[in-house]
N, C-alpha and C positions, 0 to 999 in steps of 0.2 A: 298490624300486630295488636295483643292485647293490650288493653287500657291499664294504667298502674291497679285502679281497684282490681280488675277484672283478677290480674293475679295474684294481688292479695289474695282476696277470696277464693283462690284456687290452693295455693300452700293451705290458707288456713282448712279448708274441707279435708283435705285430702289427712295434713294432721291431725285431724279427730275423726278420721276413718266416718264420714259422710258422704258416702259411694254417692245417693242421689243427688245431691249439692253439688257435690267435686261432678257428675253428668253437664249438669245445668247450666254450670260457670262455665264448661268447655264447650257446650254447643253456642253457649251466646260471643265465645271468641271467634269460633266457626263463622257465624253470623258475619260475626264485626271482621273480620278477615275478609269476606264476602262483598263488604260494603265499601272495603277498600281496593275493591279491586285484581285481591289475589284468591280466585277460584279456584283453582290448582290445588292449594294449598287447605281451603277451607272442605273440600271435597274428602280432602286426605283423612283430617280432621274428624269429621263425621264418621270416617269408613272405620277409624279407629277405636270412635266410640261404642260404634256399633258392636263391632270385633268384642268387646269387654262386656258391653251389656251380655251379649251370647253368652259368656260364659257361667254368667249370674253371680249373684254376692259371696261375698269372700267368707260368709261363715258359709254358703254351701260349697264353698272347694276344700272345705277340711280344716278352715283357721276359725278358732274359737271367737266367736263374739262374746263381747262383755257382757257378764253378766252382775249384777244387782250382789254386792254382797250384805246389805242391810236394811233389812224393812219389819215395820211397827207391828209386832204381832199382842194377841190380846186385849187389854186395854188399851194401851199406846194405842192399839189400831184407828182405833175413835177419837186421837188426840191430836194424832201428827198424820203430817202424808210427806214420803219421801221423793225426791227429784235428786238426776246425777247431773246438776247443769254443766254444760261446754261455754258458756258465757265465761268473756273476759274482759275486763278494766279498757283494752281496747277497742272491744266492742261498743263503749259507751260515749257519747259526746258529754263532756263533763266540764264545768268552770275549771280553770287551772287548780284553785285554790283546795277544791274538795278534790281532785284528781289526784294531789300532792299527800293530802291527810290519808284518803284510800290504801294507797302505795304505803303511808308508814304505819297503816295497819298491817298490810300485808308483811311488810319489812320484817316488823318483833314477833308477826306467829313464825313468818319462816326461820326468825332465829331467834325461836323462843328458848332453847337452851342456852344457847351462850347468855341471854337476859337471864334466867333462872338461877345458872349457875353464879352472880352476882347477885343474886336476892333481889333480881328486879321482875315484875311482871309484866308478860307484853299485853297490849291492848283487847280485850275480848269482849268487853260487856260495849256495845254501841247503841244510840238512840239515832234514829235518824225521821228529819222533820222538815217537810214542806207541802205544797198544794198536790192534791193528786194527780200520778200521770207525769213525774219529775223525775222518775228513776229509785224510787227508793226500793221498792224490793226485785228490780233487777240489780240491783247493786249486791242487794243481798244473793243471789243466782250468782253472781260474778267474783265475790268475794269466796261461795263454795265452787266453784269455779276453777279460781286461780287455785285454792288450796286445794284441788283431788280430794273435794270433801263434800260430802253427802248432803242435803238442804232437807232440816226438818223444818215442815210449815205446822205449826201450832195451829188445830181446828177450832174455830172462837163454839161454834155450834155444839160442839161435843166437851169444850171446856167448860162453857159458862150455863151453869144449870138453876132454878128456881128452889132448888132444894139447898136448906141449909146446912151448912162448911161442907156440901159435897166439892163444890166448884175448888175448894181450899185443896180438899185431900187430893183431886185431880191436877192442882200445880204440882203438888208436893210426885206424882208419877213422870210429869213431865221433868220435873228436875231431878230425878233420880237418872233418869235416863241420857242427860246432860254428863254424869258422870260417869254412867257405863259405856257409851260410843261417843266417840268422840266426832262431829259436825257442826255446821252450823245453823243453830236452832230463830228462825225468824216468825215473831210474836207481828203478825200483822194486825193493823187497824190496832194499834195497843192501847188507844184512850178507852175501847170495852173495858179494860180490866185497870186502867189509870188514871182513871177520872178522879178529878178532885172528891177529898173526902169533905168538904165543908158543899157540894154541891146544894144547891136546893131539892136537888130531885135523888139526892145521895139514902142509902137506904142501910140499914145495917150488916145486910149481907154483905154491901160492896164493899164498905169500909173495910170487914173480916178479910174479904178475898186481897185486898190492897194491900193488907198492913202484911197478909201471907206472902204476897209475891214480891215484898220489899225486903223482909226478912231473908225467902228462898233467893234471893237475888245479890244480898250481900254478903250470903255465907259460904254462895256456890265457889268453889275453887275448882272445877273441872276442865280440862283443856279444850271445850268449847265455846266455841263464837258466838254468842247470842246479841240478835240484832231484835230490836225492837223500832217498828216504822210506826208513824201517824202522820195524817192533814190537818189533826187538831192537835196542834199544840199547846191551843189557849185550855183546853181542858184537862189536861196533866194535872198530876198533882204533883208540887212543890219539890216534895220529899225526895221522889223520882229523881231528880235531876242529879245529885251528887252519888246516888248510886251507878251513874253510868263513866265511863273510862274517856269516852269519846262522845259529843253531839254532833251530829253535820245537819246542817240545811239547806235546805236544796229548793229551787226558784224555778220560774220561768223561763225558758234561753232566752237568748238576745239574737239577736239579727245575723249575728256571726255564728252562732251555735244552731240555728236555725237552717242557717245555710250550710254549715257544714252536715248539718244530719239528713237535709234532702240530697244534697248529691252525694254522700256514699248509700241513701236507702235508694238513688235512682240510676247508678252508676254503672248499671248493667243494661240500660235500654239509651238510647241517644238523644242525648237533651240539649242540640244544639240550637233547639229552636226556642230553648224557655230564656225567656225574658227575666233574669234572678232578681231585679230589685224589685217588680212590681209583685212574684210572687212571695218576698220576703216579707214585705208590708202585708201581708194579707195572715200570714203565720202568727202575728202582733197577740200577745192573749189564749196563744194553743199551749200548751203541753204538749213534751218530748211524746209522749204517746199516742196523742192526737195527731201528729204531725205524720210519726211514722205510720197510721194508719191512711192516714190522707194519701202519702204516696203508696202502700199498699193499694187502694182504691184505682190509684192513675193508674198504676203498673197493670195493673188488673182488665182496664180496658183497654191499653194500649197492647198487650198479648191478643184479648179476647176480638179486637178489630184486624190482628193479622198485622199487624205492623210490631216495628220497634224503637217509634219515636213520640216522644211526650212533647207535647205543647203549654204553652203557658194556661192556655183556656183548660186544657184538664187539668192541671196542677192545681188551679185557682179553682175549678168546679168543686175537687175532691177534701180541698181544704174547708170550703163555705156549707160542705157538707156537714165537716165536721165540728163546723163552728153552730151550725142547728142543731147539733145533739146535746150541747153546751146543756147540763141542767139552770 
């Protein structure tokens, strides 16, 4: 029978309408049906997939697929770029502690009127800070995610310009637009535009576009999320900091976090043969992303060799891989 992941990841495809995912997850049950034993059954399985492929995707039998209802025309177009993520809070292996803070963000947007309607406001302005490759702007994917809300990504190359208070008047577009759709707006790598104003290498423009985007930032009242991420936190500037509703921090996993995110990233191929402490120790110093690409890697050769079983030595090969790309 299927594995607990295996049907996880089958409700979840199948609810956000991932025709090829929800294929994937079923043939690898086929498989694993196969491997136990029950033929019969895994035969069925395939014959029924097949049956469905034939009749091809669901927006060509006449069911509307989703379509985009907002994208950055204009100006905006050179500012932002929009994504509909399907990412969810579940999706993520997360410290308890930031797991908990997440969720009571999500909590006061989803009941941000009853907070209103008492003259309180729910949490929208976030900073979020750790090493890169910790989850921070999957978080932010996940947070527009949970909320059926739109992810504008602020373009640093199209905001930040050498000509003077242009870069100013282009916040002052991005926040305009904070107040006419409502999403959630995430300010990647935001030490470009938050760097300390007493920097040494600080220059007059910067300071102009800072003292703009501190102002634009605590006067916005629009009912969007804006996340701002960094890896430098030491280069903030001060001021920054109480303008923001919430800060998270976000680290390295630990050995338990480690382990939880390879076997749901390897949870569809048979990993009865990995040895978990020796390739835990070996994780010691990756990033959540590092990590997940590691088993992307294994997964990768264990399809491409015709099998569907990982070993320790591929686990450990595809992580030491990725510990060489380490800058």
């Amino acid at each position: 029978m299927a594995t607990a992941e295996q049907l996880k990841a089958l409700l979840k495809s199948y609810s956000e309408n991932d025709e090829e995912r929800f294929y994937a997850v079923a043939m690898q049950v086929a498989a694993h049906a196969a491997r136990q034993g029950h033929g019969k059954l895994a035969q069925e399985m395939r014959e029924l997939i097949d049956a469905s492929k034939a009749k091809g995707p669901k927006s060509q039998r006449g069911e509307r697929a989703p379509v985009p209802v907002v994208q950055p025309r204009g100006e905006l177009a050179g500012l932002l770029s929009v994504s509909y993520p399907k990412t969810r809070l579940a999706d993520m292996v997360l410290e308890p502690t930031l797991r908990a803070r997440l969720e009571r963000i999500l909590l006061e947007q989803r009941q941000r009127e009853k907070l209103l309607t008492h003259g309180l406001a729910p949490r929208r302005k976030i900073l979020l800070v750790g090493p890169p490759g910790t989850g921070k702007t999957l978080t932010a994917r996940a947070l527009a995610g949970e909320l059926s809300q739109p992810l504008f990504a602020v373009l640093l190359d199209g905001l930040i310009t050498k000509f003077m208070g242009e870069t100013a008047a282009k916040l002052r577009v991005v926040f305009d637009a904070l107040q006419r759709t409502r999403g959630v707006y995430l300010f990647d790598e935001f030490d470009a535009l938050g760097s300390q104003r007493t920097s040494p290498k600080d220059v007059g423009e910067i300071r102009r576009v800072l003292n703009s985007f501190l102002q634009f930032l605590e006067q916005d009242e629009s009912e969007s999320l804006i996340i701002a991420a960094t890896s430098h936190v030491e280069l903030l500037d001060r001021a920054l900091f109480r303008r923001f509703d919430d800060i998270l921090e976000y680290s390295l996993p630990d050995e338990a976090q480690a382990e939880q995110l390879l076997r749901a990233r390897l949870a569809m191929l048979d990993t009865r043969r990995v040895t978990w402490k020796q390739v835990l120790e070996a994780t010691r110093g990756l990033s959540y992303a590092e990590i997940v690409r590691a088993c992307e890697d294994a997964a990768k050769d264990v399809v491409l060799s015709d099998s569907d079983e990982v070993t320790t030595r591929g686990v450990l090969d595809a992580l030491e891989a990725r510990r060489g790309r380490q800058p």
